[in-house]
C-alpha positions in Angstrom: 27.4 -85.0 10.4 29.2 -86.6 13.2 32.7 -86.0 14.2 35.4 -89.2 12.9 35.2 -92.4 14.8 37.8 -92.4 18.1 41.2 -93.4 17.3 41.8 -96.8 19.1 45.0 -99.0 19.2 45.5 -101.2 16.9 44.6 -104.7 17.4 46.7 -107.7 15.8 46.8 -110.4 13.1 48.1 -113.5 12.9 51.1 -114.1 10.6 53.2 -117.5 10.1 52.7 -118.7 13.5 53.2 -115.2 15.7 50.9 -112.5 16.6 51.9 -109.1 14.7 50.5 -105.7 15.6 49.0 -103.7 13.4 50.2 -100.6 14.5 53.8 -102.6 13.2 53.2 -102.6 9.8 56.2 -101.2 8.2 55.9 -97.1 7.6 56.2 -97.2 3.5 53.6 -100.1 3.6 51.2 -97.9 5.4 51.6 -95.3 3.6 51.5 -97.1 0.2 48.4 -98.9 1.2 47.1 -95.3 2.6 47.8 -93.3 -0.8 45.6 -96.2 -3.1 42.4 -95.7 -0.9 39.7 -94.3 -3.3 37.8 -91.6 -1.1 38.3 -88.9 1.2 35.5 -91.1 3.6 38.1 -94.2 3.2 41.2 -92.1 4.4 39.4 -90.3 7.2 38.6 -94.2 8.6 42.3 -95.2 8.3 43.8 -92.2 9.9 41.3 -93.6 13.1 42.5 -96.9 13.4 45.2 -95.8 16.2 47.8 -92.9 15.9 50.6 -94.7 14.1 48.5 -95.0 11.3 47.6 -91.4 11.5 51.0 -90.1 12.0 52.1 -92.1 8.8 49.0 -90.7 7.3 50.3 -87.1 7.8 53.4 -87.4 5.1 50.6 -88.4 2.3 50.4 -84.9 0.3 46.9 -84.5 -0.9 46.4 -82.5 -3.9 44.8 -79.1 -4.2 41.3 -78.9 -5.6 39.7 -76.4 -7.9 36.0 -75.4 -6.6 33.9 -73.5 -8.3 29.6 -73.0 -8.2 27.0 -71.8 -10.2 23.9 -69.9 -9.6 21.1 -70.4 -11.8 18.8 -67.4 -13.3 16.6 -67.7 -10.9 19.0 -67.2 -8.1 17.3 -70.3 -5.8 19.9 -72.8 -7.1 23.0 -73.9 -6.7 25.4 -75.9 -8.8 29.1 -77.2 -7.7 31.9 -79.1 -9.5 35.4 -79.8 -8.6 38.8 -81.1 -9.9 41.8 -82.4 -8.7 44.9 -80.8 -9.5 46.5 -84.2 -10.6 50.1 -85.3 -10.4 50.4 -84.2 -14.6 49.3 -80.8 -14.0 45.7 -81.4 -15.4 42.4 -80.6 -14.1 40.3 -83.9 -13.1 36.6 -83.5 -13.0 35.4 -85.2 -9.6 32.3 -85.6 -7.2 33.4 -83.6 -3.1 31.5 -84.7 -1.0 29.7 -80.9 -1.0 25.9 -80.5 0.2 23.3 -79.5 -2.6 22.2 -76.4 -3.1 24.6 -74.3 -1.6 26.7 -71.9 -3.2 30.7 -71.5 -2.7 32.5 -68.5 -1.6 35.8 -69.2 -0.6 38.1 -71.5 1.5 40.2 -71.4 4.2 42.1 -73.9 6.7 40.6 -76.5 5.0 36.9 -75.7 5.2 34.8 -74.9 1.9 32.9 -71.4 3.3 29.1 -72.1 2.1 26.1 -70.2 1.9 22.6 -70.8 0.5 22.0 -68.4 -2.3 18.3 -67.9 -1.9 18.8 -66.8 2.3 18.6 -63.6 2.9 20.6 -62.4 4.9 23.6 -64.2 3.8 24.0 -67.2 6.1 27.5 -68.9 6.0 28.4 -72.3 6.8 32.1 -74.0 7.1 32.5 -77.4 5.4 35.2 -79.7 5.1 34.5 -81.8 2.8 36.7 -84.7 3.9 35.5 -85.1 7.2 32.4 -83.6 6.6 32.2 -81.5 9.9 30.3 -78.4 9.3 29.9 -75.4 11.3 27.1 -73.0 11.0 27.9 -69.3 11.4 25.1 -66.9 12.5 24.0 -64.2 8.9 25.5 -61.6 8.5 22.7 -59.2 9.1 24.1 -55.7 8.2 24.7 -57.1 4.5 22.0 -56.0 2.8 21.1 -58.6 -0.4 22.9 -56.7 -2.9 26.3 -57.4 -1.0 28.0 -60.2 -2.1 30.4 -62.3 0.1 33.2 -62.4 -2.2 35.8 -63.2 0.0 35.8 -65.3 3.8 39.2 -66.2 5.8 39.1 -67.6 9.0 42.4 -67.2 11.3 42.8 -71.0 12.4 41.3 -74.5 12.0 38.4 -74.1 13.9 38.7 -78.1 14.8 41.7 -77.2 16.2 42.3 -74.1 17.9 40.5 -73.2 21.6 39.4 -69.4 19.9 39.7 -68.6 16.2 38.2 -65.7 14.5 37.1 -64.7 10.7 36.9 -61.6 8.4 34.3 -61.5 5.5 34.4 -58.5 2.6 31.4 -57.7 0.3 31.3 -56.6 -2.8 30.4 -54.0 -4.6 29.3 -51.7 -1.9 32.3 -52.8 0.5 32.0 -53.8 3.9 34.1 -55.8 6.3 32.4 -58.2 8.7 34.4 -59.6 11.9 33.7 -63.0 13.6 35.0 -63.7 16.6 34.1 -67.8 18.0 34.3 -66.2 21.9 31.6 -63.9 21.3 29.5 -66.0 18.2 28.6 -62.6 16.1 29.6 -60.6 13.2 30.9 -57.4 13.8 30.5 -54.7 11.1 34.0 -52.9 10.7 33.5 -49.2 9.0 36.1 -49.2 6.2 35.3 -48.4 2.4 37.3 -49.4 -0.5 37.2 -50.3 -4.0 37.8 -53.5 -5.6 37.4 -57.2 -4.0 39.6 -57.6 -1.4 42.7 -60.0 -0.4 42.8 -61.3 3.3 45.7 -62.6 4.8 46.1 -63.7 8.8 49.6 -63.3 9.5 51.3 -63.7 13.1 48.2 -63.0 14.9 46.2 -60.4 12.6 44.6 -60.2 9.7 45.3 -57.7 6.8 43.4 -56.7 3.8 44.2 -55.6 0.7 42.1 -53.8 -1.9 44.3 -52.5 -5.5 45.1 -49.4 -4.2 45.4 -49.6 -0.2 46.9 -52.6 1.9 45.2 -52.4 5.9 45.8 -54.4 9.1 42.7 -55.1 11.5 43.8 -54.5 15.0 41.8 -55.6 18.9 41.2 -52.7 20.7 41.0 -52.4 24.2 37.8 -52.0 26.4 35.8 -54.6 24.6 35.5 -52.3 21.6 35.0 -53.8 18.0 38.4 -54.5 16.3 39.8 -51.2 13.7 40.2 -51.3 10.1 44.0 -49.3 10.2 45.0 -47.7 6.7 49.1 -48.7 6.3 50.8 -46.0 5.1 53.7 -47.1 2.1 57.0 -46.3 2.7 59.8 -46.0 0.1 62.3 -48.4 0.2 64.7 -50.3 -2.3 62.7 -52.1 -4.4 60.0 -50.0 -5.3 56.6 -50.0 -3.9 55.4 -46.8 -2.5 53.8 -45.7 -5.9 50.2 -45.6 -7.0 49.0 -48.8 -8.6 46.7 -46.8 -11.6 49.8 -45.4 -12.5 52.9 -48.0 -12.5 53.5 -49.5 -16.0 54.1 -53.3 -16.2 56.6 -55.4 -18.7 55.1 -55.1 -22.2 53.6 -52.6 -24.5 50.7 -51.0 -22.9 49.6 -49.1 -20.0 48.2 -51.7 -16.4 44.8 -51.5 -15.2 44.6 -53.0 -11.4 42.3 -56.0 -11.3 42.9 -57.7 -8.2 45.4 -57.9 -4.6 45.9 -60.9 -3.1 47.9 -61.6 0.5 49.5 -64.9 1.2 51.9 -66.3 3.4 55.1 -67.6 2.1 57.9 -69.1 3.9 57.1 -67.3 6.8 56.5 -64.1 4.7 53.8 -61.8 4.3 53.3 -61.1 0.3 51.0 -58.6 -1.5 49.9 -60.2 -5.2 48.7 -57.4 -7.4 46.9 -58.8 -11.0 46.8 -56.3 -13.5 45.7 -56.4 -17.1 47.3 -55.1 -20.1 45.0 -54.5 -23.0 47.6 -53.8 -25.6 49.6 -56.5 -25.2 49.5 -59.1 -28.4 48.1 -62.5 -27.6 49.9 -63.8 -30.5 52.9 -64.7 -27.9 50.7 -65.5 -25.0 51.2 -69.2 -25.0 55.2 -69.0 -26.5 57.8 -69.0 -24.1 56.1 -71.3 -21.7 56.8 -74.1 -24.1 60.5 -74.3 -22.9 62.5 -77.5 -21.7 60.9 -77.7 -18.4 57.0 -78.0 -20.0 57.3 -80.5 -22.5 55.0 -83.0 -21.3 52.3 -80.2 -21.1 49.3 -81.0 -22.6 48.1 -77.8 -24.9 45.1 -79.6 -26.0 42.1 -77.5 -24.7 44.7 -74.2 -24.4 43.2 -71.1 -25.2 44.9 -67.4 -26.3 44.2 -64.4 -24.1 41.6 -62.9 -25.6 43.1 -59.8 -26.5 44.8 -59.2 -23.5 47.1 -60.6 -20.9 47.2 -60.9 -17.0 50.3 -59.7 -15.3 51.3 -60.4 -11.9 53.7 -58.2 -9.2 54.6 -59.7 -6.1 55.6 -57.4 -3.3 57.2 -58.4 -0.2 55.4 -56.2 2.9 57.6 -55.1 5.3 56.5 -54.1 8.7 58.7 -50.9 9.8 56.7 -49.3 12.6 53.2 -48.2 13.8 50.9 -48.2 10.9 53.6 -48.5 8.2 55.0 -51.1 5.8 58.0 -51.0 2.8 57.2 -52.9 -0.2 60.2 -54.9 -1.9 60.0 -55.8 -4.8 59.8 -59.7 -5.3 61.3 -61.3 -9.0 61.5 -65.1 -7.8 59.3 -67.1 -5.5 61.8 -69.8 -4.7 60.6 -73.3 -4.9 57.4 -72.4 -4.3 54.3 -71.9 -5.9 51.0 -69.5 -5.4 47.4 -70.5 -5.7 45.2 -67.5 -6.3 41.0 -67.1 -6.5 38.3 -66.6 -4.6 40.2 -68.1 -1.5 42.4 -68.0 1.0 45.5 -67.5 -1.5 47.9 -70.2 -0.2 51.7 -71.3 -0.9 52.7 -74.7 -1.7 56.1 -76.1 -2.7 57.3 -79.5 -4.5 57.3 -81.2 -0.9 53.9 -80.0 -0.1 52.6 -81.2 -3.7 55.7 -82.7 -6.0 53.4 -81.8 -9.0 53.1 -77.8 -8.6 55.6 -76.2 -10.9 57.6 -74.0 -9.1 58.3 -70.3 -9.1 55.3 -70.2 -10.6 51.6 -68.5 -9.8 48.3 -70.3 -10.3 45.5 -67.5 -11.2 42.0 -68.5 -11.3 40.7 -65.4 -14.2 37.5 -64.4 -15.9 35.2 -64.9 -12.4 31.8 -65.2 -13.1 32.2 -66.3 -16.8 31.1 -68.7 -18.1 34.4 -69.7 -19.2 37.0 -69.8 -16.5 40.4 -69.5 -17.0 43.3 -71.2 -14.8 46.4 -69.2 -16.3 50.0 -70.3 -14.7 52.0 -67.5 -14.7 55.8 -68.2 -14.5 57.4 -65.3 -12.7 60.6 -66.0 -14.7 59.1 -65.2 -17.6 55.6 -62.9 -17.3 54.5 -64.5 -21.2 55.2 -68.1 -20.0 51.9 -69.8 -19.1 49.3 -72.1 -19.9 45.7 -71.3 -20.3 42.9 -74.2 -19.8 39.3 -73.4 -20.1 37.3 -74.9 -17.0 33.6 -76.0 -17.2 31.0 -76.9 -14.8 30.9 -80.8 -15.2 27.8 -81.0 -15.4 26.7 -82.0 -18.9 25.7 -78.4 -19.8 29.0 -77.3 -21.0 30.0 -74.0 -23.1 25.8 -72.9 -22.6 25.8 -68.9 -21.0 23.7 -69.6 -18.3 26.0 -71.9 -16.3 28.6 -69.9 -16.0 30.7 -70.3 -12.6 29.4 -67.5 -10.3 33.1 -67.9 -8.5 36.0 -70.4 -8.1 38.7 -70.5 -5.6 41.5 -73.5 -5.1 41.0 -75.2 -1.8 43.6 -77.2 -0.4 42.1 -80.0 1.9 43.0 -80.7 6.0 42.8 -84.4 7.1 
């Protein structure tokens, strides 16, 4: 598709007798009138009337989306649905502007990271779905068709920024693709590990973390291929230097690492490990997030844990020399809130998006079931959350075979 329409300045209406610029409508007027428009297509045009309207545009907070796809048996189909996150905390069923038949994989800076389930090898392609500029990325050739993408970050907007660069991970047999937009190619990286892996890029690198190792990519000199790094853990107040298969977690049963996540927040770097506990008792999964502060939560649609709960451990990673880092401990995010999946994870806080609850952590569980789970973790209390089942909405609800290959929360960039 073609690139938005040239902003232009703003011509002028008559009103009681004088000419009045457009480009004077008062600020909350603009923005009021901005905020009602019924598409994505409808707020891409107004921002590119002239740049007042676009800079007024910019304080509208647009609401994170859920994402998810579907492959069918076959595997030459694909399937996507979405939801708002609205202002109530509910998920809202709604058509983005996606292309058929592709399959989701993740999202980053605002682009939806695409590939066609049926190409082999795995070719990927960068949407955003509010402009609806795409960029096609060359396959990643060394991934043989058994890999799965499972996670893609990129390091900058690639609308924006003069050079940008991403990092792809497969799963199961784990790989590590580099892109780099100077060069236009995938570079295989040789690292192994186990477990899907969490991708951060933080002041000017990316790092990766799999449950039991946290890494940094680094440029090398010479035109060589950038370096998958090991970090080694430090001790340091706080905790953090200890195996994950072997810490315990708040309850009455023994952890199992599920999943590591990396996301920025407030200008730090921190490592989200998911764990399950299989002996906890569901009977008081939903309890204690009833308090004060949810009453206007609607349960209806809630489900119990299953048997077992997810609990989540934020770390705080501390760069403290060459190839080292200290994790701290972290018991309280602040007013912020984390959005975990198959994504970029990202941080938002009640002036990015006044509805996100705060010190809180939005987990997208149970991928590739049919029945995905958003659970929202308050880190005040690890048993206070709310569970909502999420179904394709696509008339085929609860049915085995349309169960969400993946989700991941994308948060859109106008």
């Amino acid at each position: 598709m073609g690139s938005p329409p040239r902003r232009r300045s703003c011509s002028s209406m008559a009103c009681g007798g004088t000419r009045m610029e457009w480009s004077e409508l008062p600020a909350d007027l603009v923005l009021a009138i901005f905020a009602l428009l019924p598409s994505d297509a409808d707020r891409v045009r107004f921002r590119a009337v002239c740049q007042r309207w676009a800079a007024v545009a910019a304080f509208w907070r647009p609401r994170p989306w859920l994402v998810g796809s579907r492959t069918d048996r076959s595997g030459q189909g694909a399937a996507m649905s979405s939801f708002w996150l609205s202002q109530a905390g509910h998920l809202v069923p709604f058509a983005a502007a996606v292309p058929p038949g592709l399959e989701y994989l993740s999202s980053s800076h605002g682009y939806l990271v695409l590939s066609d389930p049926s190409a082999v090898p795995k070719a990927i392609t960068l949407v955003n779905p509010v402009t609806g500029r795409r960029i096609p990325l060359p396959p990643i050739a060394f991934f043989k068709k058994w890999h799965d993408v499972a996670t893609v970050v990129l390091s900058a907007d690639p609308g924006g920024a003069t050079e940008w660069a991403a990092v792809a991970a497969g799963f199961p047999a784990d790989r590590i693709a580099y892109y780099s937009s100077v060069t236009g190619a995938w570079t295989p990286l040789a690292f192994s590990a186990a477990g899907y892996a969490g991708v951060e890029h933080y002041r000017g690198r990316f790092y990766v973390a799999f449950k039991n190792q946290l890494c940094v990519i680094c440029e090398l000199e010479c035109g060589a291929p950038p370096a998958v790094i090991p970090l080694e853990h430090v001790e340091g107040d706080g905790g953090g230097g200890g195996s994950d298969d072997d810490e315990l977690v708040p309850g009455s049963g023994r952890s199992v690492a599920l999943d590591a996540h990396l996301v920025e927040c407030d200008g730090q770097l921190l490592l989200v490990s998911v764990r399950d506990e299989t002996d906890y008792n569901s009977d008081n999964d939903i309890g204690a997030g009833a308090g004060a502060g949810d009453a206007d939560v609607d349960d209806e649609g809630s489900t119990g844990g299953g048997g077992s709960t997810r609990v989540v451990e934020v770390h705080r990673v501390e760069l403290v020399g060459d190839g080292a880092v200290r994790l701290v401990r972290v018991e309280d995010l602040g007013w912020h809130a984390l959005f975990l999946g198959r994504n970029q994870a990202f941080a938002l806080s009640p002036s990015d998006f006044p509805a996100c609850r705060v010190n809180c952590v939005y987990l997208l569980d149970r991928q590739g079931h049919p029945d995905g789970v958003v659970r929202v973790v308050n880190m005040e209390s690890q048993w206070a959350r709310l569970e909502e089942t999420i179904y394709p909405d696509d008339g085929r609800r609860g049915l085995p075979s349309v169960g969400w290959a993946r989700r991941g929360w994308f948060f859109p960039n106008y």
